[in-house]
MARKOL-820796 format. One record per residue (C-alpha): residue number from 0; residue in three letters; x, y, z. Coordinates in Angstrom, 2 decimals, always signed. Layout:
% residues N
+------+------+---------+---------+---------+
: resi : resn :       X :       Y :       Z :
+------+------+---------+---------+---------+
:  NUM :  Ala :       X :       Y :       Z :
...
+------+------+---------+---------+---------+
***
This chain:
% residues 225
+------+------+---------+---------+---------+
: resi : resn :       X :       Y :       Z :
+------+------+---------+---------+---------+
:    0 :  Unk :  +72.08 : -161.54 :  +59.84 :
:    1 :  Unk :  +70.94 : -163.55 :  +63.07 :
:    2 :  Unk :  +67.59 : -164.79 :  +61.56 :
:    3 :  Unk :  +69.94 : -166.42 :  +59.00 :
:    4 :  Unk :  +72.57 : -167.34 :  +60.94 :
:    5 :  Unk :  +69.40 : -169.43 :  +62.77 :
:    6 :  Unk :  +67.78 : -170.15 :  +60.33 :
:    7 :  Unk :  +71.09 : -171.95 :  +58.61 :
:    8 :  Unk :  +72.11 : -173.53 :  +62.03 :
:    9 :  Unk :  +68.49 : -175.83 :  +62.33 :
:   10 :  Unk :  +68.77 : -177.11 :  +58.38 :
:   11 :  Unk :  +72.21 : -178.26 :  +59.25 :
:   12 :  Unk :  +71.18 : -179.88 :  +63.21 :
:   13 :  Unk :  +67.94 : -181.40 :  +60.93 :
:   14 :  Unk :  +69.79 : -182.69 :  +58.36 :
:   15 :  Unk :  +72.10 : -184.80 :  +60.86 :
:   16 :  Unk :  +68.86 : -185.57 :  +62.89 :
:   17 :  Unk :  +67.46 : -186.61 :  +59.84 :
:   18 :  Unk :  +70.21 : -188.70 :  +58.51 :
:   19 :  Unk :  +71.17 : -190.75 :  +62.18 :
:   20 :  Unk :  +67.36 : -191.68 :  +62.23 :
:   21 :  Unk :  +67.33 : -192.94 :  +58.27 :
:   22 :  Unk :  +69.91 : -195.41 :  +59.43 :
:   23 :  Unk :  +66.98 : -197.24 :  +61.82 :
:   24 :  Unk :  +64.02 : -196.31 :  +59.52 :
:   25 :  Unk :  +62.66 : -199.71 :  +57.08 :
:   26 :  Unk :  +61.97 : -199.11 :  +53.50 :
:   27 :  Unk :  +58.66 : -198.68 :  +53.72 :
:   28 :  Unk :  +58.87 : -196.43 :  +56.04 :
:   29 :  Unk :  +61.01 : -193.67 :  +54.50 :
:   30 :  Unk :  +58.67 : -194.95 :  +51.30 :
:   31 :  Unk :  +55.69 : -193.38 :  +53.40 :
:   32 :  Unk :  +58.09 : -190.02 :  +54.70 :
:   33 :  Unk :  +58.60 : -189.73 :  +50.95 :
:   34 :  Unk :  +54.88 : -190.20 :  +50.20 :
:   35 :  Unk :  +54.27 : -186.92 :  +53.14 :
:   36 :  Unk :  +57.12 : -184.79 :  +51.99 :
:   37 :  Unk :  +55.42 : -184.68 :  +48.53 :
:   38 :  Unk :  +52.29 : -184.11 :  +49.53 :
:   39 :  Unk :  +53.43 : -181.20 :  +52.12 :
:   40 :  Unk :  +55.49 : -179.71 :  +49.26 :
:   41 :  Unk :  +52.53 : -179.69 :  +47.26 :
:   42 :  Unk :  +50.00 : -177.77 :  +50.04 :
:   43 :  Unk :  +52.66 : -175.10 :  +50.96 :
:   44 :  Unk :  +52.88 : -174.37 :  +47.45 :
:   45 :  Unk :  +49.16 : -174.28 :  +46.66 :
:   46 :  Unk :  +49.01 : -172.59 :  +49.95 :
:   47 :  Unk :  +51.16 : -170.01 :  +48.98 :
:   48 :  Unk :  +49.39 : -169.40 :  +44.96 :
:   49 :  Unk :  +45.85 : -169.09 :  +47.14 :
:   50 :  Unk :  +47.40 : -166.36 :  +49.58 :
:   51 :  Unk :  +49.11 : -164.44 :  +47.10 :
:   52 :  Unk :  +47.15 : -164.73 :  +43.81 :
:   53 :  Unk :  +44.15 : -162.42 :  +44.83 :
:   54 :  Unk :  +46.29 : -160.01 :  +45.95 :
:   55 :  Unk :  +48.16 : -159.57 :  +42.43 :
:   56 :  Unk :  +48.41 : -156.31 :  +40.31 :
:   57 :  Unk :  +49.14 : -158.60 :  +37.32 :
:   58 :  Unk :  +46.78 : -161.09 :  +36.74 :
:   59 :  Unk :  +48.34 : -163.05 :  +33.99 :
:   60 :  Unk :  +52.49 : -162.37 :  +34.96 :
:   61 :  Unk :  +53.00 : -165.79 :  +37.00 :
:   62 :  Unk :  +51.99 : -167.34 :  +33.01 :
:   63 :  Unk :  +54.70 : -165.16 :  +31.52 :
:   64 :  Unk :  +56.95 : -165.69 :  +34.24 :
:   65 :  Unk :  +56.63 : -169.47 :  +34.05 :
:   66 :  Unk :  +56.51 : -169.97 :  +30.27 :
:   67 :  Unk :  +60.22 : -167.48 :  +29.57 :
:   68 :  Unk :  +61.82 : -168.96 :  +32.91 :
:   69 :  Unk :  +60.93 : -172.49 :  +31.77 :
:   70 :  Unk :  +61.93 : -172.16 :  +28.66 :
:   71 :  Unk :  +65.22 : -170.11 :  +29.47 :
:   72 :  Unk :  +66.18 : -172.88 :  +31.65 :
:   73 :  Unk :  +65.50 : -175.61 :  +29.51 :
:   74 :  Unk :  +67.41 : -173.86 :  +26.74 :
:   75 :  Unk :  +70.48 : -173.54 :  +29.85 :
:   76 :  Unk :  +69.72 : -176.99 :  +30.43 :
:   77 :  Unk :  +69.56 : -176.29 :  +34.56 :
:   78 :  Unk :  +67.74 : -179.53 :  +35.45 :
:   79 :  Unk :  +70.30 : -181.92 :  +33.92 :
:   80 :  Unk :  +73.33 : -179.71 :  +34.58 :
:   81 :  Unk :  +72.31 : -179.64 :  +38.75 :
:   82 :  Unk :  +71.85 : -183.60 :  +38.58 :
:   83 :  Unk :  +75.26 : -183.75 :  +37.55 :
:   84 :  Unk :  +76.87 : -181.92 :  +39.87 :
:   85 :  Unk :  +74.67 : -183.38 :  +42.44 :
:   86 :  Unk :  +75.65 : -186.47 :  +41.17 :
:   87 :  Unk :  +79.13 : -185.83 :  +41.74 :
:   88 :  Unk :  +79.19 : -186.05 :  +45.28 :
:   89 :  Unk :  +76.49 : -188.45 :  +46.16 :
:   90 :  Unk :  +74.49 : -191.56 :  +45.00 :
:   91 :  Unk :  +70.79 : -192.36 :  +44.70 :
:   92 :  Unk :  +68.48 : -189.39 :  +44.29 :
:   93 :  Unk :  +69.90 : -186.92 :  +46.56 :
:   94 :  Unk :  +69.50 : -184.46 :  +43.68 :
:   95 :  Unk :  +66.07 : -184.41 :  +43.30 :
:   96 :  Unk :  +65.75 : -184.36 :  +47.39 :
:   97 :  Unk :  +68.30 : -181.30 :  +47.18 :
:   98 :  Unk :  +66.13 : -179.52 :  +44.10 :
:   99 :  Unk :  +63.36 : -179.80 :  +46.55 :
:  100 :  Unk :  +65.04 : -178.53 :  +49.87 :
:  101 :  Unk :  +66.40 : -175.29 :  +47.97 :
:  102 :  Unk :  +62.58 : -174.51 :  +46.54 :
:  103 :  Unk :  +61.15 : -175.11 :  +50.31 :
:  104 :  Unk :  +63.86 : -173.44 :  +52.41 :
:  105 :  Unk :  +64.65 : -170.63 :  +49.82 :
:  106 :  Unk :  +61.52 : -169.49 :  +47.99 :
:  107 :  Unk :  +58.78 : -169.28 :  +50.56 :
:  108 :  Unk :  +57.36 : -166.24 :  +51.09 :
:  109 :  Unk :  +58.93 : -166.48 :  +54.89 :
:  110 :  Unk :  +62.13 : -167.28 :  +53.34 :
:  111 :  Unk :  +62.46 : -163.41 :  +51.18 :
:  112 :  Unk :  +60.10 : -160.98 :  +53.11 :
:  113 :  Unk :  +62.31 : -162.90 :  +56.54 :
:  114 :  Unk :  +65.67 : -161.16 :  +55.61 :
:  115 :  Unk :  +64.04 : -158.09 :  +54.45 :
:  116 :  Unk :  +62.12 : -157.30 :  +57.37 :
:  117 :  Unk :  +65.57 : -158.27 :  +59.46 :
:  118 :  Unk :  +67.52 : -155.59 :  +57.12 :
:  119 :  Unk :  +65.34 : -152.96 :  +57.24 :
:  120 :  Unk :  +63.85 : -153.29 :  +60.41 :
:  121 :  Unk :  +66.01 : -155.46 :  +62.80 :
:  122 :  Unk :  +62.56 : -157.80 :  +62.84 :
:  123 :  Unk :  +63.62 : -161.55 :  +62.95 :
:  124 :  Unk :  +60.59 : -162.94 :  +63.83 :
:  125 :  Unk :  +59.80 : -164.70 :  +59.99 :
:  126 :  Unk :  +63.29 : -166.05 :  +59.95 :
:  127 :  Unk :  +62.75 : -167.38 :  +63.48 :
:  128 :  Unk :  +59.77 : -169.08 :  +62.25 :
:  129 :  Unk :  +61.03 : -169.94 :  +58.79 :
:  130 :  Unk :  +63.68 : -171.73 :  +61.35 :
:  131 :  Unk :  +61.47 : -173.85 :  +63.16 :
:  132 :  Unk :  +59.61 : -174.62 :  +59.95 :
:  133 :  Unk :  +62.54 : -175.70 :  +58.05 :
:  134 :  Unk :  +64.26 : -177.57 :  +60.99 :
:  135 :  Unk :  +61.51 : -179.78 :  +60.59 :
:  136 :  Unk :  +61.66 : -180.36 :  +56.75 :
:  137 :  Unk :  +65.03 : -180.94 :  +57.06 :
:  138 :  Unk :  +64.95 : -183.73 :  +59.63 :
:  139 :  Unk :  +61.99 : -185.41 :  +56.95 :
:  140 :  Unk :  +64.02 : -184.75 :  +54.01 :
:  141 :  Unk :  +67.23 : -185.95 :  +55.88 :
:  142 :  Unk :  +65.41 : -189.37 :  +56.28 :
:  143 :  Unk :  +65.02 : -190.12 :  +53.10 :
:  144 :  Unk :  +67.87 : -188.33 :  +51.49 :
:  145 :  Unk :  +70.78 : -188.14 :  +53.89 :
:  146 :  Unk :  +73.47 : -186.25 :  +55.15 :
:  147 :  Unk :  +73.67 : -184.55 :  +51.85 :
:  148 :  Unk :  +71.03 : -182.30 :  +52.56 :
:  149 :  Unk :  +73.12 : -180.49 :  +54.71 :
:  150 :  Unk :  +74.44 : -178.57 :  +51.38 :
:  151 :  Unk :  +71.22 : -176.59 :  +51.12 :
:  152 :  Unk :  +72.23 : -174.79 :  +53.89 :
:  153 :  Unk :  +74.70 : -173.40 :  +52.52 :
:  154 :  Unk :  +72.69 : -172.34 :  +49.73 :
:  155 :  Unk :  +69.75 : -171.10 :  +52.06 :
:  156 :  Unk :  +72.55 : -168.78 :  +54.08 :
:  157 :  Unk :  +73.85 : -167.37 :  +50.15 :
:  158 :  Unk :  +70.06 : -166.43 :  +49.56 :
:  159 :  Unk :  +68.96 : -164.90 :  +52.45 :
:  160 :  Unk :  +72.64 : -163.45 :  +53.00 :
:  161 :  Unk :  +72.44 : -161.93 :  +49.27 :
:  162 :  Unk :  +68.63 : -160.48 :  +50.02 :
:  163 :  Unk :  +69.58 : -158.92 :  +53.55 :
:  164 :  Unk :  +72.59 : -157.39 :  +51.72 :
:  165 :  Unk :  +70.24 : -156.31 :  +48.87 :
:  166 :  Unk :  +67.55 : -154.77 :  +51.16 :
:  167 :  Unk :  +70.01 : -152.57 :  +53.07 :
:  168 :  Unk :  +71.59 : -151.29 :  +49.75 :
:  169 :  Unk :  +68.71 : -150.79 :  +47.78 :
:  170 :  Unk :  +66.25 : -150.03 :  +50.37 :
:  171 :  Unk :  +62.21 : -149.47 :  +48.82 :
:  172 :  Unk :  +63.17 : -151.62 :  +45.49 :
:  173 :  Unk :  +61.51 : -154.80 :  +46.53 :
:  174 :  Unk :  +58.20 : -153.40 :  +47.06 :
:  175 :  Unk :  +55.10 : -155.41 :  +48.29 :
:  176 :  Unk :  +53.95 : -155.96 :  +44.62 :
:  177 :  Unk :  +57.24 : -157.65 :  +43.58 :
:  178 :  Unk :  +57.36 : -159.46 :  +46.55 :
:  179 :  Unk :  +53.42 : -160.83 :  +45.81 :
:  180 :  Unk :  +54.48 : -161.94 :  +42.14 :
:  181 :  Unk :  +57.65 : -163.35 :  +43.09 :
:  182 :  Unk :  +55.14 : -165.55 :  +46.10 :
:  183 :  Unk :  +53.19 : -166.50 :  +43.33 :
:  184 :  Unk :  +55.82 : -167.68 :  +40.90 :
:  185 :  Unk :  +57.66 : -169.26 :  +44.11 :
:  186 :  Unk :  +54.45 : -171.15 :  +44.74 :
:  187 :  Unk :  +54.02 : -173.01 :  +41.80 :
:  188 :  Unk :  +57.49 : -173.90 :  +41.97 :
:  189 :  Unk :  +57.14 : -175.74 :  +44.93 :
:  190 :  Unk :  +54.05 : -177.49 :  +43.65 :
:  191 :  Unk :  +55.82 : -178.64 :  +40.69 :
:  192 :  Unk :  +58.71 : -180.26 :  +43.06 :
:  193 :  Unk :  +55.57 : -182.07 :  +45.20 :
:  194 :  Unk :  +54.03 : -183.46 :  +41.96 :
:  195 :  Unk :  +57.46 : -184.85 :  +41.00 :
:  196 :  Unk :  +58.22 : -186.02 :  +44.51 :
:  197 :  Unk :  +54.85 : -188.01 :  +44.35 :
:  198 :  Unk :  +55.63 : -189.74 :  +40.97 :
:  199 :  Unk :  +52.34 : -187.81 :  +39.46 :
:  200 :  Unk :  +54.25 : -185.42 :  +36.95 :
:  201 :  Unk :  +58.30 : -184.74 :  +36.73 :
:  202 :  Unk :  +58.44 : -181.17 :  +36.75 :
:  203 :  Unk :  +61.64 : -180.26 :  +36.61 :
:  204 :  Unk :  +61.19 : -177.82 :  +38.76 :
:  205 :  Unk :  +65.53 : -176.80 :  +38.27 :
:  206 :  Unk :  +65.04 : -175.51 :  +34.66 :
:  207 :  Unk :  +61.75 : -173.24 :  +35.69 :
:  208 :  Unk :  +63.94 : -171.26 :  +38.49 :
:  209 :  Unk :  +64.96 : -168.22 :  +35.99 :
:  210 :  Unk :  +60.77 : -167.97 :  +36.30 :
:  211 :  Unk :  +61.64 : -166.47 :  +39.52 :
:  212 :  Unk :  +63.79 : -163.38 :  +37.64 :
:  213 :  Unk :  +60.57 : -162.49 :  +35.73 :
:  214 :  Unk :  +58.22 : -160.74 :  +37.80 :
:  215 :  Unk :  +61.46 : -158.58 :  +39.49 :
:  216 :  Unk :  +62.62 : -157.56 :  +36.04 :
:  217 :  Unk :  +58.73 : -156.59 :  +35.42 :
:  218 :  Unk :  +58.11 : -155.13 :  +38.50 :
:  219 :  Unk :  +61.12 : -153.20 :  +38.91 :
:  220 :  Unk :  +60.54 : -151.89 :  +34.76 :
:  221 :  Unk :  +56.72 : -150.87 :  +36.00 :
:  222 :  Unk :  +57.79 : -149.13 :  +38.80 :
:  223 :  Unk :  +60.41 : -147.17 :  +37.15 :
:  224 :  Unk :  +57.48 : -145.93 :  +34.54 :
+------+------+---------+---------+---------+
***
């Protein structure tokens, strides 16, 4: 659990970097931070769809994946239900910056093959860089958004925590395939939340997260055949 106990620790120092320097930073200025967090959210995800795509078994699963998870979570109402809650303990649009922090520190590639490799190898070196690459984020997120982005943390630590626990129980089950699909879906996740960020297209990007139970159900099924 080091690479996530890391990992955890630079979202949280970022986040108070982040906020301390939002106090000092004009309007136009976090406008233009804003403007740069949308637009990297957007490249890392079409970054990861390019790496991953040509290396998928299933051509057509990411469609599948997105169209049932969307529509599950729309049905569950996720999107309006996290606002809420969000809502709840902060003002302005810390929800959307939170929505947007969980699908950049939790669904990159680095971010699930990181606590694997750690499990089942002792390997930290993709949490270690998914560290410096999120202590980063954090900071530009924190700068716009505020302290509050200190609670994805928490959720990053539950994620990785729950995937190092499920590597060393269930060993071979996330196999390279399902980790490829799940890249994929992950990708066009976090393109969603850069569109939205950007004021092109509101996503929603909360109520297509059950897209991201898809391709394991599949895989796992195909693999058991």
């Amino acid at each position: 659990m080091l690479g996530t106990i890391v990992n955890t620790s630079t979202i949280l120092a970022g986040s108070v970097i982040g906020s301390v320097f939002k106090k000092g930073i004009r309007e136009k200025h976090q406008t233009a931070l804003f403007t740069a967090m949308g637009m990297a959210a957007a490249g890392l995800g079409m970054n990861a769809i390019v790496q991953n795509m040509p290396n998928s078994r299933y051509p057509v699963l990411f469609i599948v994946s997105l169209a049932l998870g969307s529509l599950l979570g729309s049905i569950l109402n996720l999107d309006d239900r996290f606002q809420h809650l969000a809502d709840r303990f902060s003002v302005g649009h810390l929800s959307k910056g939170l929505s947007t922090g969980i699908l950049l520190f939790c669904i990159g590639t680095l971010s699930i093959l990181g606590p694997i490799q750690s499990a089942l190898n002792g390997d930290h070196t993709y949490l270690f860089t998914n560290a410096t690459l999120d202590f980063v984020t954090s900071m530009v997120l924190a700068s716009t958004y505020g302290i509050g982005m200190a609670l994805t943390a928490i959720v990053l630590f539950c994620w990785q925590g729950s995937i190092y626990l499920l590597a060393l129980a269930l060993g071979s089950f996330m196999t390279p395939e399902m980790m490829t699909e799940l890249s994929i879906v992950g990708g066009f996740l976090i393109f969603g939340s850069g569109l939205s960020i950007l004021g092109i297209k509101d996503c929603k990007t909360m109520n297509m997260l059950p897209s991201l139970i898809i391709p394991v159900l599949f895989c796992a099924a195909a693999g058991a055949l």
